[in-house]
VOPAGU-2260 file (C-alpha; in pm, 1 decimal, decimal comma):
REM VOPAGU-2260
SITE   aa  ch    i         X         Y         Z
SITE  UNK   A    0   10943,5    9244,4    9094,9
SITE  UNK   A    1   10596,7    9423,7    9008,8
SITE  UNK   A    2   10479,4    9100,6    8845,9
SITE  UNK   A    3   10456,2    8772,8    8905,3
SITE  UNK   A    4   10812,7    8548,1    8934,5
SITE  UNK   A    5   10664,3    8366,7    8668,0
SITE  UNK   A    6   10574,8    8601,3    8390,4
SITE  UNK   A    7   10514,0    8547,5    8008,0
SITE  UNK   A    8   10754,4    8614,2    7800,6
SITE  UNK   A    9   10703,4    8869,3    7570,4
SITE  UNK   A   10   10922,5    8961,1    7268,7
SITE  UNK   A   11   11033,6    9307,2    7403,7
SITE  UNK   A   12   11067,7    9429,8    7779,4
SITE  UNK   A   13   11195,1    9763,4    7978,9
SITE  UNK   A   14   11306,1    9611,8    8266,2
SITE  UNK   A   15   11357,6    9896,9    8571,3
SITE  UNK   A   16   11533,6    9881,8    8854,6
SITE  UNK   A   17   11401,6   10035,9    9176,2
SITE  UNK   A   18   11716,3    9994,6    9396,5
SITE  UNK   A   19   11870,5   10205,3    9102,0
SITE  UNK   A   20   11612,9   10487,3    9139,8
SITE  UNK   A   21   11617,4   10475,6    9509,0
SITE  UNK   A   22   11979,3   10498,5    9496,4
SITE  UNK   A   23   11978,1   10786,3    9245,1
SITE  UNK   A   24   11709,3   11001,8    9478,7
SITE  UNK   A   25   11946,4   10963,8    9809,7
SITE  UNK   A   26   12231,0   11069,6    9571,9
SITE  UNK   A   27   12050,5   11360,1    9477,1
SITE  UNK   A   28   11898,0   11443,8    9816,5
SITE  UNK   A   29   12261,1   11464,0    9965,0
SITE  UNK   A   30   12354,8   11706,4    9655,3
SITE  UNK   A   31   12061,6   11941,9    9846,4
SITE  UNK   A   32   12120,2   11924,6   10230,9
SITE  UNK   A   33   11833,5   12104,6   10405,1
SITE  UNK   A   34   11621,4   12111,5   10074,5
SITE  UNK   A   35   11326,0   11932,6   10046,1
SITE  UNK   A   36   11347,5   11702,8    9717,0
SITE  UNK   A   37   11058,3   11675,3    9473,3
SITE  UNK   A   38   11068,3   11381,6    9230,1
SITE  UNK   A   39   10920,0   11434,4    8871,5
SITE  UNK   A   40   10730,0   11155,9    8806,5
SITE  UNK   A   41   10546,2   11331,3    8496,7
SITE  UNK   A   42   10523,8   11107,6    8115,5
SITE  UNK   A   43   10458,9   10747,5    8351,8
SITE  UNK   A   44   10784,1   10831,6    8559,4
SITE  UNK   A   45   10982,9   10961,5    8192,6
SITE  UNK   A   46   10843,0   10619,0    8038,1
SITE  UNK   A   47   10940,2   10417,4    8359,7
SITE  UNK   A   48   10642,1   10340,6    8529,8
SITE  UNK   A   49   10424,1   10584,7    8711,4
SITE  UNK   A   50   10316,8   10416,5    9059,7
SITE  UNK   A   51   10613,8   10196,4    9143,1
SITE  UNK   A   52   10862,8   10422,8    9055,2
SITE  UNK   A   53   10678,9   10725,0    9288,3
SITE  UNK   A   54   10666,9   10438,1    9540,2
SITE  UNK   A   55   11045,3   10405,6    9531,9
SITE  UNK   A   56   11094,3   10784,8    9533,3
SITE  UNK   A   57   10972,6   10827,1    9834,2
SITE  UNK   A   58   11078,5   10520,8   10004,3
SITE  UNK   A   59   11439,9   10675,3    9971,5
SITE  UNK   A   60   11377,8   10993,3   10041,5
SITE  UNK   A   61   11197,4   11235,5    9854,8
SITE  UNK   A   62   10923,3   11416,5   10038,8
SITE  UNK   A   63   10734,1   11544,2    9703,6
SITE  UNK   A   64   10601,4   11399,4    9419,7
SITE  UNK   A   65   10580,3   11649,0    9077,3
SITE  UNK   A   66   10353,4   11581,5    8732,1
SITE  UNK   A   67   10275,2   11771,3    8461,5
SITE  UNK   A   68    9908,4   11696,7    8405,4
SITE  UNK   A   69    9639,3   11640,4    8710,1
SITE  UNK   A   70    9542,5   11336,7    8560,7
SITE  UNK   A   71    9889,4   11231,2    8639,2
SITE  UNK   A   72    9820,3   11363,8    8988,4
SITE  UNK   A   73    9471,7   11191,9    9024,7
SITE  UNK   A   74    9628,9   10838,4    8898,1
SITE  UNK   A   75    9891,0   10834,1    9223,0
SITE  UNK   A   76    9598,5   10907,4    9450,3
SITE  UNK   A   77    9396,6   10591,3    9307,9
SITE  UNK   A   78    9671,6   10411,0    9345,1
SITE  UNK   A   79    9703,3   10494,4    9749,5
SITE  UNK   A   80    9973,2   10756,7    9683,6
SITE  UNK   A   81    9913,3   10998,9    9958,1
SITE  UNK   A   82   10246,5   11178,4    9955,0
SITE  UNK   A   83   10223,3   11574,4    9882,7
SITE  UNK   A   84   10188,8   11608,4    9471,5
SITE  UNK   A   85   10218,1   11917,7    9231,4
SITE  UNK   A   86   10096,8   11945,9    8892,6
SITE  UNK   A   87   10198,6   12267,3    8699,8
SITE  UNK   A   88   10005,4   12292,7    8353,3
SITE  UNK   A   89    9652,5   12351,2    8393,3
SITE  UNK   A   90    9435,7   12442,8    8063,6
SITE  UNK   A   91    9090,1   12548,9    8051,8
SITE  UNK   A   92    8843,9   12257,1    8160,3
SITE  UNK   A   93    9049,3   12066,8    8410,1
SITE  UNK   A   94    8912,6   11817,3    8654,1
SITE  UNK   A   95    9006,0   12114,8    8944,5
SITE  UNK   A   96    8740,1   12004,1    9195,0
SITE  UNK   A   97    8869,0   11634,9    9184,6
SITE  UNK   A   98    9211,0   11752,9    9231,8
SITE  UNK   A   99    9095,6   11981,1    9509,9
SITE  UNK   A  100    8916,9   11656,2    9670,3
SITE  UNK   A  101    9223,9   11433,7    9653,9
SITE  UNK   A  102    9471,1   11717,0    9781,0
SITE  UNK   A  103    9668,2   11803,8    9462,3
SITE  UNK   A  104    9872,5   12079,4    9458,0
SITE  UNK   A  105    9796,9   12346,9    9130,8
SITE  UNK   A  106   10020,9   12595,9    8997,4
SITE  UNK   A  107    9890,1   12940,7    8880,4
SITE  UNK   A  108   10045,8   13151,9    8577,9
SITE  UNK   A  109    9774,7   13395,4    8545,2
SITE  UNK   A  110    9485,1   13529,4    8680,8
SITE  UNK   A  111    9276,3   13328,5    8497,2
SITE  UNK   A  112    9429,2   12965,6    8675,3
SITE  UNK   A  113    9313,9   13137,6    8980,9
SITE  UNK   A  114    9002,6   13228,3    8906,5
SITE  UNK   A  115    8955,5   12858,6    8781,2
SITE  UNK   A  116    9054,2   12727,0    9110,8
SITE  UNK   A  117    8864,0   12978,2    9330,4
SITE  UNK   A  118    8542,7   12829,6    9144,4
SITE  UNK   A  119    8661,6   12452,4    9193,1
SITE  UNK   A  120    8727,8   12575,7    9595,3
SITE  UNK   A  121    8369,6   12737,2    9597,3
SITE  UNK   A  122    8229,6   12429,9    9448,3
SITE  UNK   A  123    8374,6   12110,8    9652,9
SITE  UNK   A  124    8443,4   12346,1    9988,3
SITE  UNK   A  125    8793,6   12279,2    9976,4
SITE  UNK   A  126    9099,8   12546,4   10001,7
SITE  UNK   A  127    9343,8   12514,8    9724,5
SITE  UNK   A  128    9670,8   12478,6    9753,0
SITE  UNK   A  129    9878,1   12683,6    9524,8
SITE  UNK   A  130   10217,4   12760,5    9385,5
SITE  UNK   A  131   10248,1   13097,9    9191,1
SITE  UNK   A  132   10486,3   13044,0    8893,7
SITE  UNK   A  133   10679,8   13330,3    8749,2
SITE  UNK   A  134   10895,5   13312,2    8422,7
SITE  UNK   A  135   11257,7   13450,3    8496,8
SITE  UNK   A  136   11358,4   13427,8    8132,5
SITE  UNK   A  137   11256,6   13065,3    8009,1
SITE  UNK   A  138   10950,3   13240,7    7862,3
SITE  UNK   A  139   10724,9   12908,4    7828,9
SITE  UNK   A  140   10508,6   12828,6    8173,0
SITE  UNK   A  141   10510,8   13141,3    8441,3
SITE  UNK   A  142   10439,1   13493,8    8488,0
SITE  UNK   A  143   10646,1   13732,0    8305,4
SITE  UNK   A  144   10790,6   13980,8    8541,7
SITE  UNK   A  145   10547,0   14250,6    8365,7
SITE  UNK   A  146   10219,2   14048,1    8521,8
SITE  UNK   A  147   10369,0   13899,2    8791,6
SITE  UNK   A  148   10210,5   14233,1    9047,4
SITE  UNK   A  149    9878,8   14103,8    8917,9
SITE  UNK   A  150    9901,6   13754,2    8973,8
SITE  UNK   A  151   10027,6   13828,6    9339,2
SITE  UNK   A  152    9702,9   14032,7    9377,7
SITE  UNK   A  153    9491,5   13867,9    9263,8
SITE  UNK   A  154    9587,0   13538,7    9453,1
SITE  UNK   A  155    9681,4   13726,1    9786,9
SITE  UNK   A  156    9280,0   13890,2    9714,3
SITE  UNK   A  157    9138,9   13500,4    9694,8
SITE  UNK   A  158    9374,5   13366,2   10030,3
SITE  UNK   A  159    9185,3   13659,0   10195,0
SITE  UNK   A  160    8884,8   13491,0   10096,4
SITE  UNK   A  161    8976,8   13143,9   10228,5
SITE  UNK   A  162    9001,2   12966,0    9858,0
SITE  UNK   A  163    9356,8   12926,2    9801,2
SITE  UNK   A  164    9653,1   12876,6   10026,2
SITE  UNK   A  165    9952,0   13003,9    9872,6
SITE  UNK   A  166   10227,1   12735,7    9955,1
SITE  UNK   A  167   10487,0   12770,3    9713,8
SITE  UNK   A  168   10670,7   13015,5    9450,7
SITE  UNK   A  169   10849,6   12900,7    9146,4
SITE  UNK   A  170   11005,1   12889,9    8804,8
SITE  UNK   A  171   11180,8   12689,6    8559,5
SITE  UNK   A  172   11568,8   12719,3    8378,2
SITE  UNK   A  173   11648,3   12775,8    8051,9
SITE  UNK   A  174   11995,2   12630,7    8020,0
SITE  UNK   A  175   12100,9   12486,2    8408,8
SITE  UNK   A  176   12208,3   12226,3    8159,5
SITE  UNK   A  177   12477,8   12474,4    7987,2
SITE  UNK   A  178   12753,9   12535,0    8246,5
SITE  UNK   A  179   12823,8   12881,9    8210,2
SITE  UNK   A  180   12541,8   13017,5    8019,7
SITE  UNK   A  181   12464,4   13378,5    8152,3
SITE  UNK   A  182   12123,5   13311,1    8145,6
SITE  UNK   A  183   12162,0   13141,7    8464,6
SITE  UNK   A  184   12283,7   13399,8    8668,2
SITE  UNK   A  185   12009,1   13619,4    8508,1
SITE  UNK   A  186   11756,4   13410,2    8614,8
SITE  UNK   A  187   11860,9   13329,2    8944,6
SITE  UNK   A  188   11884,3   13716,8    9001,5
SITE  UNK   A  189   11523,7   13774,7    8786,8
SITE  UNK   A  190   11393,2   13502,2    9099,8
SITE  UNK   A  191   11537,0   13704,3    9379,4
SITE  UNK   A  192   11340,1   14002,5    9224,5
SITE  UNK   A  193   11023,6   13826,7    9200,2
SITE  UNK   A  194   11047,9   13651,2    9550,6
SITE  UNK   A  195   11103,3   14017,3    9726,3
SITE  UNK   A  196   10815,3   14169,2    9519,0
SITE  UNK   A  197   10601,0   13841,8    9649,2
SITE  UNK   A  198   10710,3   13939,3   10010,2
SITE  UNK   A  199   10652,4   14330,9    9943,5
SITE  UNK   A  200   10360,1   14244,1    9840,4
SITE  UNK   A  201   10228,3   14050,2   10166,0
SITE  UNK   A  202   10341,3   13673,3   10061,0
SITE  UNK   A  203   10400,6   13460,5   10351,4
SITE  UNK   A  204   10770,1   13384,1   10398,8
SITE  UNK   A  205   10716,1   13060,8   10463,5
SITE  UNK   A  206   10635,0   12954,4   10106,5
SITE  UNK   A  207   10782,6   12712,0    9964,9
SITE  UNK   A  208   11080,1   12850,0    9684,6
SITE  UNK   A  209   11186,6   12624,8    9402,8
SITE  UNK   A  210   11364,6   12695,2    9091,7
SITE  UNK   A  211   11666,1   12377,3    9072,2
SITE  UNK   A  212   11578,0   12145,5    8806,6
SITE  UNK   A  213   11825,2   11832,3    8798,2
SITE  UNK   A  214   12110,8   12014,2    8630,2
SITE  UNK   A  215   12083,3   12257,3    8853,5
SITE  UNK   A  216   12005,2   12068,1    9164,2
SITE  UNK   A  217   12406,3   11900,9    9050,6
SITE  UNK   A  218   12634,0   12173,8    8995,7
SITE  UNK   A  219   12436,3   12553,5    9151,0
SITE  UNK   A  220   12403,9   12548,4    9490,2
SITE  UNK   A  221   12286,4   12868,4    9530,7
SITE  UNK   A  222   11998,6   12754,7    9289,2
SITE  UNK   A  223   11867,4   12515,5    9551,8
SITE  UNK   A  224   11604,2   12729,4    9774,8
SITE  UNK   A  225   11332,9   12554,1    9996,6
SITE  UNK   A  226   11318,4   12276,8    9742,9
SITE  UNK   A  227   11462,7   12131,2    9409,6
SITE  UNK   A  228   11266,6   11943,3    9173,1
SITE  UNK   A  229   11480,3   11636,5    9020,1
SITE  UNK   A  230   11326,1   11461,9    8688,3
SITE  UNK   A  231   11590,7   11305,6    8430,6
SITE  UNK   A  232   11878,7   11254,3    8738,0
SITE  UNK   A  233   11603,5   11038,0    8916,6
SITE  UNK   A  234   11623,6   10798,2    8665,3
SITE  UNK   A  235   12030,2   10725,6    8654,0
SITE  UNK   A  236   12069,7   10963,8    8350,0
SITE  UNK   A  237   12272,9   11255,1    8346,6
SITE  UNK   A  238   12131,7   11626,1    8355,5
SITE  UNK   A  239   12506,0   11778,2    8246,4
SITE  UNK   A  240   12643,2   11481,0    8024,9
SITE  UNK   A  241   12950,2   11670,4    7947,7
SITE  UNK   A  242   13014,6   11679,7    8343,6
SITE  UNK   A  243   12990,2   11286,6    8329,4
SITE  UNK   A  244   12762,5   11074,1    8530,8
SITE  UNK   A  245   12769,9   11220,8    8872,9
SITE  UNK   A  246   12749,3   10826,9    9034,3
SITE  UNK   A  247   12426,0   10802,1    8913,2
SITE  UNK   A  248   12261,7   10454,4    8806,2
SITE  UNK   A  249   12066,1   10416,6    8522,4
SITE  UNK   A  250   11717,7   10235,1    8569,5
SITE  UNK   A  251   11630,2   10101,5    8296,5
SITE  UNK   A  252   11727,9    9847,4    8041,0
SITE  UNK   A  253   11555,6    9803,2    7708,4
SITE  UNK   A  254   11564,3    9434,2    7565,5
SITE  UNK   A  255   11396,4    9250,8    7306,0
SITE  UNK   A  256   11426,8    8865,1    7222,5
SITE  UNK   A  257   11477,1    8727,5    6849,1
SITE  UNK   A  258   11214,2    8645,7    6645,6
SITE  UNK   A  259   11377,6    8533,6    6354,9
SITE  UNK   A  260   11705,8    8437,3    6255,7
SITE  UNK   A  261   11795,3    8328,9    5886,1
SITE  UNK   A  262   12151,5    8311,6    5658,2
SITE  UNK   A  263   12134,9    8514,3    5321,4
SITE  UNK   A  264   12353,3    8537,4    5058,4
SITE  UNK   A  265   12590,2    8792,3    4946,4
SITE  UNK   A  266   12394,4    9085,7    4780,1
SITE  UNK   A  267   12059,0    9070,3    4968,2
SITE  UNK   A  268   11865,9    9393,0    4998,4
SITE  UNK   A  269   11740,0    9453,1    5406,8
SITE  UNK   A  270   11441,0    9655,0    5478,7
SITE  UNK   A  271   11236,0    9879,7    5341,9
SITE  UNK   A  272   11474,7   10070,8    5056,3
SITE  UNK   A  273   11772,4    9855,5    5074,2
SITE  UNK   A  274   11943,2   10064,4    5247,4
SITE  UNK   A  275   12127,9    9788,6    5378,5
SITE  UNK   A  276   12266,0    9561,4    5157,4
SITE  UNK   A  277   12443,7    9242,8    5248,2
SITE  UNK   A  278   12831,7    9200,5    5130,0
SITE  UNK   A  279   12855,9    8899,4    5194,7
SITE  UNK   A  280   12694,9    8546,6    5303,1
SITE  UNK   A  281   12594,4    8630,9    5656,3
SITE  UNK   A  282   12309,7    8588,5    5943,2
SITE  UNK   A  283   12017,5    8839,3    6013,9
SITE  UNK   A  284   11883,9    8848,2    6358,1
SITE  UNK   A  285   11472,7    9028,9    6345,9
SITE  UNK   A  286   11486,5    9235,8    6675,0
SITE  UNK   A  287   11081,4    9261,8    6748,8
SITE  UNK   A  288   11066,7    9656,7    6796,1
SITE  UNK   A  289   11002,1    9918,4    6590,9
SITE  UNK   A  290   10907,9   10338,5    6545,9
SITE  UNK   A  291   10559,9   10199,6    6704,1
SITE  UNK   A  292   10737,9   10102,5    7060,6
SITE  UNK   A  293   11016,7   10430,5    7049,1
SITE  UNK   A  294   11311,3   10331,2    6834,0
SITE  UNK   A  295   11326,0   10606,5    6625,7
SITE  UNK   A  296   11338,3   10574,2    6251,7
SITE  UNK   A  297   11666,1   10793,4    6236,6
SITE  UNK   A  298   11836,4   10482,2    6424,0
SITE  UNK   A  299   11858,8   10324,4    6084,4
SITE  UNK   A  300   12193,2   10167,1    6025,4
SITE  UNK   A  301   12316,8   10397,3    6321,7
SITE  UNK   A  302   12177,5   10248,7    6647,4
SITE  UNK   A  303   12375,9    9962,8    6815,8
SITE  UNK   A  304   12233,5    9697,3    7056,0
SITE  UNK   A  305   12394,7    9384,7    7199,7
SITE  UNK   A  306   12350,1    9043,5    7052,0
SITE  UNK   A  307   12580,8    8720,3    7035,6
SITE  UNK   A  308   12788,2    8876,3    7258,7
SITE  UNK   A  309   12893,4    9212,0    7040,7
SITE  UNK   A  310   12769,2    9517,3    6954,4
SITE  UNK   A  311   12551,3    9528,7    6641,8
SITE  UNK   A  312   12445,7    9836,9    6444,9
SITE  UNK   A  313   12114,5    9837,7    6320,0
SITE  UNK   A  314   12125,1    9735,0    5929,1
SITE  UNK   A  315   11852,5    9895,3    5717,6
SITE  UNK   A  316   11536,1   10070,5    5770,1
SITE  UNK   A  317   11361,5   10084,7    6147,7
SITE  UNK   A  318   11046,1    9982,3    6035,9
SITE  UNK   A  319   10721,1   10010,5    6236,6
SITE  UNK   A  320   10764,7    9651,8    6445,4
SITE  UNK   A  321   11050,4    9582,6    6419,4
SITE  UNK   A  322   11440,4    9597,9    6241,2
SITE  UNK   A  323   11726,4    9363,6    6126,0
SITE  UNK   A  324   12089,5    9334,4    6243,8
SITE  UNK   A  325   12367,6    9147,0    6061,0
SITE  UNK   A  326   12502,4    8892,0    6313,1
SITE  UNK   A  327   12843,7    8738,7    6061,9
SITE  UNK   A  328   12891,8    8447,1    6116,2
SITE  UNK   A  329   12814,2    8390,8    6471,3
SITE  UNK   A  330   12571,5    8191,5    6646,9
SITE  UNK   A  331   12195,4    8291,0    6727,1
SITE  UNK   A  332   11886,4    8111,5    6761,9
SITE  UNK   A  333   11504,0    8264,3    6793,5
SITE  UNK   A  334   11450,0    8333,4    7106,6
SITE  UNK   A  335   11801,2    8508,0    7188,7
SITE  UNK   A  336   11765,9    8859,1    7404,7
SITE  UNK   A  337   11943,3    9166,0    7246,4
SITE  UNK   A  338   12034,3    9420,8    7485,8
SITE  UNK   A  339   11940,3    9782,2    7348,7
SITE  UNK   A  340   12057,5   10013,8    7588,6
SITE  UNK   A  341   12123,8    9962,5    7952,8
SITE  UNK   A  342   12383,6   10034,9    8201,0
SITE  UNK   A  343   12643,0    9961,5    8019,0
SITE  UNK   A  344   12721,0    9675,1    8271,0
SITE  UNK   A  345   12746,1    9395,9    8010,3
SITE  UNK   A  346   12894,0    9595,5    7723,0
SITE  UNK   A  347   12558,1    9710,8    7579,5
SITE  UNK   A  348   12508,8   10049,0    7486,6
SITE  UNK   A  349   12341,3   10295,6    7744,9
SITE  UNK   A  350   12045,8   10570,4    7682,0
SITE  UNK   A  351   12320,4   10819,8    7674,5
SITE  UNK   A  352   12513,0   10672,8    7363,0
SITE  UNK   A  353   12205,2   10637,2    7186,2
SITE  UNK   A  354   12116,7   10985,0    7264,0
SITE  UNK   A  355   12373,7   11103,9    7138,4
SITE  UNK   A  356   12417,1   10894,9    6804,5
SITE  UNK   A  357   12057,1   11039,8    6706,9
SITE  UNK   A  358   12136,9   11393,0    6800,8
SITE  UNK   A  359   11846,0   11412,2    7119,6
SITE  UNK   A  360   11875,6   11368,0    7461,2
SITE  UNK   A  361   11801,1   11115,9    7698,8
SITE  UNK   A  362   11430,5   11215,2    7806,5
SITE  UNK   A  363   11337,2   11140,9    7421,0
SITE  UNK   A  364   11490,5   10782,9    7458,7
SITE  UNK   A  365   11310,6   10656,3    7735,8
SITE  UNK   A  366   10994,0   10860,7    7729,1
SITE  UNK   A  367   10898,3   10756,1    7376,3
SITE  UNK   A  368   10923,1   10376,4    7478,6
SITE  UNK   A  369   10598,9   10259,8    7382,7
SITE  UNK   A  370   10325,3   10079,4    7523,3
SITE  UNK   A  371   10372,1    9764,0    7357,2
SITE  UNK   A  372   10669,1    9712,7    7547,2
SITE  UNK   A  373   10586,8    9575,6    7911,3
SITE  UNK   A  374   10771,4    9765,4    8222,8
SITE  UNK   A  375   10947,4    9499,5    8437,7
SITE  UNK   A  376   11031,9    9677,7    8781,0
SITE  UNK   A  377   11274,3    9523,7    8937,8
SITE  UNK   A  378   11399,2    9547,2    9310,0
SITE  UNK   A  379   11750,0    9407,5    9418,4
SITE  UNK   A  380   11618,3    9457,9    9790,1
């Protein structure tokens, strides 16, 4: 545990367990033999923790570390992180000579990133290293295949120089999460094209070549490269739900405690706008979280959670801290945890079901977890 044995108890908790990450990274590392596996521990580890979860990543296995942002980047290296890490969006103003100073890796789209980093190079004496992106059809981050000559020139003209190192070429899919989409097969072929122009053009071979995302890290082998670069799958949920759960664990489990429990009559109005209305003489049960701490507002009288033992939609309006559920008849006292997605182990529901009762996907259920709500890690070690 990342805290004390003896911790406070506080009205809501995500509770994450590290043996269930570890597990999930070997799983995935044996999905990739002779890849190198990068964990994506971008959005505080996808809302589970930044440090301790990167900690467990590489204890089982992974020899990379990924964020988006190089503050991201710069927070594993003050907490003793030393492991290689990449961060991929870079805008205008960036803290490039403290990333070049604590060994973070930068990826260029344009000429301009690598201008940017030539001048942080110049300034702290440091070479960069650097992964070229290209976009193979995603068209967000990357290089359309148009400017992608340029960027190789112009990086391959500032390695002659001494400023960069290039150690890596990559992009991103569009739908590795569609089996069957053509755009995969497009893309795979659009990376091929961009990898032998890199090599016509004087790139090392030994770069570093990554395109495999989670989904694609799962089901396209030929997808896999020189490295794959595994976010949601790291964290027990599944890239390809439709393809089931691949024996991965899910980390973490979302609980809150009752605040208040109270009997009403028949006829009472619940929440904002009544739109929960009471048909009879029953209990409600105040579950302490709200649209403030990630439980979105379209979970009104839709999301289920575990209390008393059953499953319990949510009844009325998700307000900001917190929302009511009709417990009957049976027993409850303050005080009394509700389960809001987990596992699944004790009948709760799991981040998948509620993904999929509010029309999203998993990354929006655990990444929007809130602040308020204290992260618990847990190791069954």
């Amino acid at each position: 545990m990342s805290s004390s044995t003896a911790r406070l108890v506080t009205p809501a908790e995500a509770r994450v367990d590290l043996a269930a990450i570890r597990h999930n990274v070997a799983l995935l590392a044996g999905h990739a033999p002779g890849a190198t596996l990068m964990a994506a521990v971008k959005a505080d580890a996808y809302g589970h923790g930044l440090v301790p979860v990167a900690r467990a990543c590489l204890e089982a296995g992974a020899a990379r570390l990924g964020t988006a942002f190089v503050r991201e980047a710069l927070a594993l290296r003050a907490a003793g992180v030393t492991a290689p890490v990449l961060s991929w969006i870079i805008t205008p103003g960036e803290p490039l000579d403290e990333a070049l100073l604590q060994d973070v890796e930068l990826s260029a789209s344009a000429p301009w990133v690598i201008d940017e980093i030539t001048a942080a190079a110049g300034r702290t004496g440091r070479t960069a290293r650097v992964h070229l992106k290209v976009d193979t059809g995603i068209s967000r981050g990357g290089a359309p295949m148009a400017e992608w000559p340029s960027l190789l020139d112009r990086a391959l003209a500032v390695q002659a120089g001494g400023a960069i190192e290039i150690v890596g070429i990559w992009s991103h899919f569009a739908c590795a999460d569609i089996p069957g989409h053509p755009s995969i097969d497009a893309q795979v072929s659009t990376f091929d094209e961009a990898l032998a122009i890199a090599d016509k053009a004087g790139v090392s071979s030994g770069v570093i070549r990554h395109i495999a995302n989670s989904a694609a890290t799962m089901t396209l082998p030929r997808a896999r490269y020189d490295m794959v670069r595994t976010g949601i799958a790291v964290y027990g949920l599944s890239p390809v739900p439709e393809l089931g759960g691949f024996g991965l664990r899910p980390a973490m489990t979302l609980t809150a405690r009752l605040a208040q429990v109270k009997r009403v009559p028949a006829g009472s109005g619940v929440s904002y706008g009544h739109l929960y209305v009471t048909e009879r003489e029953t209990t409600l049960g105040l579950v302490p979280l709200g649209y403030a701490d990630g439980i979105m507002r379209d979970a009104t009288n839709r999301g289920e959670v575990l209390a008393s033992g059953k499953r319990r939609t949510i009844a009325g309006r998700v307000c900001m801290d917190q929302f009511m559920i009709d417990l009957g008849d049976d027993v409850a006292e303050q005080g009394d945890e509700v389960i809001i997605f987990g596992p699944g182990d004790h009948g709760e529901p799991t981040c998948q079901e509620w993904a999929d009762s509010l029309g999203t996907i998993t990354h929006e259920i655990v990444t929007r977890i809130g602040s308020r709500v204290p992260r618990v890690h847990l190791d069954g070690r």
